[in-house]
N, C-alpha and C positions, 0 to 999 in steps of 0.2 A: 495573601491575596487569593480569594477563591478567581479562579480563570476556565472553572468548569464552562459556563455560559458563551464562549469563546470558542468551545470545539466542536468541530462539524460531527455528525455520526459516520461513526468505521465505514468507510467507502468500499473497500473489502466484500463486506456483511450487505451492507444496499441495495451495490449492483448485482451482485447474487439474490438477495430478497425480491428486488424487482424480475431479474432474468429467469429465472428457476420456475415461477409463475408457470412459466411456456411449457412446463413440463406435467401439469396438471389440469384437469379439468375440473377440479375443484376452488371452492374458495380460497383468498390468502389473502391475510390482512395483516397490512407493513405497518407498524407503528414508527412515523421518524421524525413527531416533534412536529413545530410550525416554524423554527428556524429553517433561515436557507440554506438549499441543499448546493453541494460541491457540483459544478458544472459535470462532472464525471459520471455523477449519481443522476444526475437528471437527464443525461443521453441513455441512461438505460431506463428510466421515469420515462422519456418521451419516445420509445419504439415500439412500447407496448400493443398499442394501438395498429403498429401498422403489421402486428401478428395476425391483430383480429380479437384481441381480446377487450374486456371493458372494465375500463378504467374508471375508480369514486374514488373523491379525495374530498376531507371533512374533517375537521380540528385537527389535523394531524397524522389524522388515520387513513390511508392509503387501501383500497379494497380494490383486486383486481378477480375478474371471474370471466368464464366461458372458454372454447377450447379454439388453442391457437392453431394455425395454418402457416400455410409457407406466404411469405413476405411478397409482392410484387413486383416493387422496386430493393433496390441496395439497400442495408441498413447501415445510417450512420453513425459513427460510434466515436466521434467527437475527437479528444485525447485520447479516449480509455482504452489501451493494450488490455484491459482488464475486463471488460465489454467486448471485444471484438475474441476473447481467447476462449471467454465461456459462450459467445454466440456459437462460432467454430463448433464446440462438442456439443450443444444441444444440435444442433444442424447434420451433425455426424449420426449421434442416436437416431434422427428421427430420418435421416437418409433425405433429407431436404435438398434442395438448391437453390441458394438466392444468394448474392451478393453482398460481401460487406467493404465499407467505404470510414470514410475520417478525415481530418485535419492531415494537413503536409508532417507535421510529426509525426504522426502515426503509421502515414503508409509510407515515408521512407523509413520506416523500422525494415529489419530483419526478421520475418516470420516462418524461416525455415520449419524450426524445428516441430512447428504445429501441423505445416504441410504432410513432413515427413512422417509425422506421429497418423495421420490420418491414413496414409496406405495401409499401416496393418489393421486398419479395419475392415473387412469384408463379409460381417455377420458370424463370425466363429467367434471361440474364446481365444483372448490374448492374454501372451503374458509377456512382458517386459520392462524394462529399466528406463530410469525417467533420464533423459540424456542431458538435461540441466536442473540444475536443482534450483526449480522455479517453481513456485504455488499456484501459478496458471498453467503451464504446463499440467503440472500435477492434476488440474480440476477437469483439463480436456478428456486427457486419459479416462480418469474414475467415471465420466458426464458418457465417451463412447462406449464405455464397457457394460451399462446399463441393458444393453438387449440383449449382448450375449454372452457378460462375464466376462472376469478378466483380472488378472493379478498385476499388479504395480509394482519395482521395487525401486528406493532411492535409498540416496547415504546418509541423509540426514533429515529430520522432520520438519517440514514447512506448514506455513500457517495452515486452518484445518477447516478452513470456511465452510470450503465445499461439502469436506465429511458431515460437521453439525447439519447445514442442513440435510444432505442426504439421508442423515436417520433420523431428523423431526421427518420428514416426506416416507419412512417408512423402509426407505430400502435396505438390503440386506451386505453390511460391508462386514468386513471381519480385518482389524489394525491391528497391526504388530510393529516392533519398534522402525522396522526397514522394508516394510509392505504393507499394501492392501488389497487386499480381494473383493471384490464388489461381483456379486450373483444378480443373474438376469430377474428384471423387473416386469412384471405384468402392466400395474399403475401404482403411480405415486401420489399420495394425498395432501389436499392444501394443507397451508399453517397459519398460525399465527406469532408474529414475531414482533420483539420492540429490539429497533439497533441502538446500540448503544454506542459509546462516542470512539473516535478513532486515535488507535496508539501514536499512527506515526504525529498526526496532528498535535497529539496529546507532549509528544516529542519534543519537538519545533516547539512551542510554548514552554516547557520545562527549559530549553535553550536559553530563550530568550527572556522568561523572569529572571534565571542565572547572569544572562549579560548584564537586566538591569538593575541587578543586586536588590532583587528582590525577594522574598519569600511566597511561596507559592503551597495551593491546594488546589487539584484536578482529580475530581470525581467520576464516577459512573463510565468508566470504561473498558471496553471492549474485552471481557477475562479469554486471553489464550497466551497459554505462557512461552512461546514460542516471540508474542508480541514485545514480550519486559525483556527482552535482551539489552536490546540498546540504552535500557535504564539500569540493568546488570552495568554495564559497561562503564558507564560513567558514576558507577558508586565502586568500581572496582579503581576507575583512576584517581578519586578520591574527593569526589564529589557528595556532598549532604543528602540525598536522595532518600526515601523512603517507599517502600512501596507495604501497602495494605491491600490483604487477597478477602475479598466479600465473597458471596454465595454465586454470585455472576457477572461478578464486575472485579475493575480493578482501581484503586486511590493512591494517584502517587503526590507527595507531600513533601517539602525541602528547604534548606537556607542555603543563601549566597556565603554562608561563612566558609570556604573549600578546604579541608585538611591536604595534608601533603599530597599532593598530585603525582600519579603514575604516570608512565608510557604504557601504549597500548598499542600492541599487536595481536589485527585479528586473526582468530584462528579459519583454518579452513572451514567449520565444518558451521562455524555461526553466520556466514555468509550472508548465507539465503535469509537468516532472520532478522539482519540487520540492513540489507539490499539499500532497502529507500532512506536510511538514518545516516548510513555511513559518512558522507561529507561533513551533518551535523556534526557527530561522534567528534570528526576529527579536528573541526574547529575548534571545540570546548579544549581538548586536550593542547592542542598546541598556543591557543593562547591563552593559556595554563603556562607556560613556558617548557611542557613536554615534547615527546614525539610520537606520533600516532600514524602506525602502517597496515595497509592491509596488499595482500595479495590475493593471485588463485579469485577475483573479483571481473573478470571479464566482463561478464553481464553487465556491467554499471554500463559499457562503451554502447549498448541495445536499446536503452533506458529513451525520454524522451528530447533526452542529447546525450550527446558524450559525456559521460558523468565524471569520469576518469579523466578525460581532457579539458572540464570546463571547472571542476576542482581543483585542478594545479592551477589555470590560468586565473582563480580566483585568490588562491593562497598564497602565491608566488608572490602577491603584493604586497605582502606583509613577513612572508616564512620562507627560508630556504625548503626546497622540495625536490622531491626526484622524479619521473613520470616512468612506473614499468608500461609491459603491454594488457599485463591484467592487475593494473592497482599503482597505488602513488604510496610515497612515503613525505609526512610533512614535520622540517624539526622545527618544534615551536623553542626552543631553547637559543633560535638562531635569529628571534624577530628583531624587526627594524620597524621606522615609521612607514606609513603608507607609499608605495608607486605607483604613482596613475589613479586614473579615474575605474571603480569597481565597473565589471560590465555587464550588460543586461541580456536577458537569456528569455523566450519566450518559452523555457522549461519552466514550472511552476518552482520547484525544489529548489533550481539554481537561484532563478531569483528571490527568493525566500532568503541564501544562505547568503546573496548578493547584499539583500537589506542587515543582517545580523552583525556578517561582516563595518558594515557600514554604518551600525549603531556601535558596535566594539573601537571603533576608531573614530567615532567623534567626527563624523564627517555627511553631510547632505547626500541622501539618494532617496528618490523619487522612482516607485516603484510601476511597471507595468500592472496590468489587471490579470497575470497569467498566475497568479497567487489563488482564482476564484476557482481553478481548476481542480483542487484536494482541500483549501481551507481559505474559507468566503470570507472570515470576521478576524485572519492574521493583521491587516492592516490596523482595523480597530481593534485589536492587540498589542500593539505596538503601542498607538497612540494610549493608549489606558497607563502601561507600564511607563510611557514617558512623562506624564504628565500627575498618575497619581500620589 
């Protein structure tokens, strides 16, 4: 079953494509399809304007131009921790001050680390270590070190959104496996970009044609290999998986037929690549009848709930489980019939893993619309896989 037509574009890639705009006074032209966009992609679509720039939208083709300004009011930023972390460093480079605002999930997040990451900027070169090994994080950094340089270092490589575009716009960075250096910019020049479709999305649908023992083809996405972890992952516990590397995409392809099934524990250092997968990861394995653990995962409890606390509370109904303080362990070897009714989570993820759950057990759930926040057409996903 092809289920390409099904997946939103890399949200990732998007809201960068739209936000980074701000960073030029030249043209950019976002190519993302006439399918609907993830409510996330479209709070950074809808702020554009109130930079000050202008915005044309035309078969698909997104063209933003003129030179942006400081905001008047707060900028909203909906769900997206991912929008409000690269506002933050554009707003840092350009020494701005305005306001940024969201949804009750959002601002009762903990956004320490961005705050603290902002003192050492004071116009000099910096150099420092990324104090969680997070991709937004990482994009603040690299986004304030723009005027006057500055070196990065982390322990492990996270997605690289920010770097591509950085050097389609010109600027001058220098990677290496455990750093990056980024040299002061004069200006940076528009682009032209088509997104293509999004992993973790891409994910979530590999899941779920597997619950519905179906075979599946998902095309045209998102090439950074940072991203096929968590399809590493599940062809490592012994899942039919395929993945094919194109010239700028990536095609993963598979049957429900599952060979002997591993236990899987993650390691430290793939964390951060599998951040937003992880709960899926762990379902597939455990009702596989393995065990699947991750530690050294704090960040999930920062997420836009407890992810670590609303995982167990979903697993427990079906798996013996353990709850650490940075990560769960679930033994799928230990499953029983269903307890209780699955519960609903105004996090998009959870209730995603709420429905999958809930399709694996032969049982009615009736989803909220917090699904429309990373992936608009899972519903009718579902219904597709159930019925064809």
């Amino acid at each position: 079953m092809r289920l390409t037509d099904f997946i939103p574009v890399d949200k990732s890639s998007a809201i960068r494509a739209f936000l980074f705009s701000l960073l030029t006074t030249e043209k950019v032209d976002i190519f993302c399809g006439e399918e609907e966009l993830p409510q996330d992609v479209l709070s950074a679509f809808n702020c554009l304007k109130s930079f000050g720039k202008i915005v044309e939208l035309q078969n698909g083709k997104i063209t933003v131009s003129g030179t942006a300004k400081t905001p008047e009011k707060p900028v909203d930023c909906g769900n997206s921790a991912t929008m409000m972390h690269i506002l933050m460093g554009i707003r840092q480079h350009f020494g701005w001050k305005f306001g940024l605002t969201g949804d009750e999930s959002l601002m009762s997040r903990n956004h320490g680390d961005f705050e603290e990451a902002a003192e050492l900027y004071d116009g000099n070169f910096v150099e420092t270590t990324l104090s969680k090994e997070s991709a937004q994080l990482k994009s603040f950094h690299l986004l304030a070190m723009l005027k006057s340089g500055g070196k990065l270092h982390f322990k492990s490589r996270t997605r690289r959104n920010t770097e591509d575009f950085l050097l389609k716009m010109g600027a001058k960075i220098v990677e290496k496996p455990n750093s990056v250096e980024v040299f002061p910019v004069e200006c940076l020049h528009g682009y032209s970009v088509k997104i293509k479709l999004d992993p973790s999305s891409a994910f979530i649908a590999v899941c779920t044609a597997l619950i519905f023992k179906k075979s599946f083809v998902i095309s045209d996405i998102y090439k950074d290999d940072s991203r096929m972890t968590p399809f590493h992952l599940l062809q490592n516990a012994g899942f039919d998986i395929q993945i094919k590397e194109d010239s700028d995409s990536f095609e993963i392809s598979g049957n429900p037929i599952c060979k002997e099934v591993h236990d899987i524990n993650v390691k430290e250092n793939q964390i951060a690549e599998i951040i937003d997968e992880i709960p899926f990861i762990a379902l597939m394995v455990a009702q596989a009848g393995r065990t699947f653990s991750v530690r050294n995962a704090s960040w999930l409890r920062n997420k836009e709930s407890d992810r670590i606390a609303e995982s167990v509370k979903r697993f427990s109904l079906l798996f013996e489980t353990e709850e650490f303080a940075d990560g769960f362990t679930v033994y799928g070897a230990a499953k029983h019939a269903l307890k209780g009714d699955i519960p609903h989570n105004l996090d998009h993820r959870m209730e995603m893993l709420s429905s999958l759950m809930a399709q694996n057990s032969g049982v009615d759930f009736k989803m909220n619309d917090s699904y429309k926040i990373s992936f608009p057409k899972f519903y009718e996903l579902t219904e597709y896989l159930k019925n064809d």
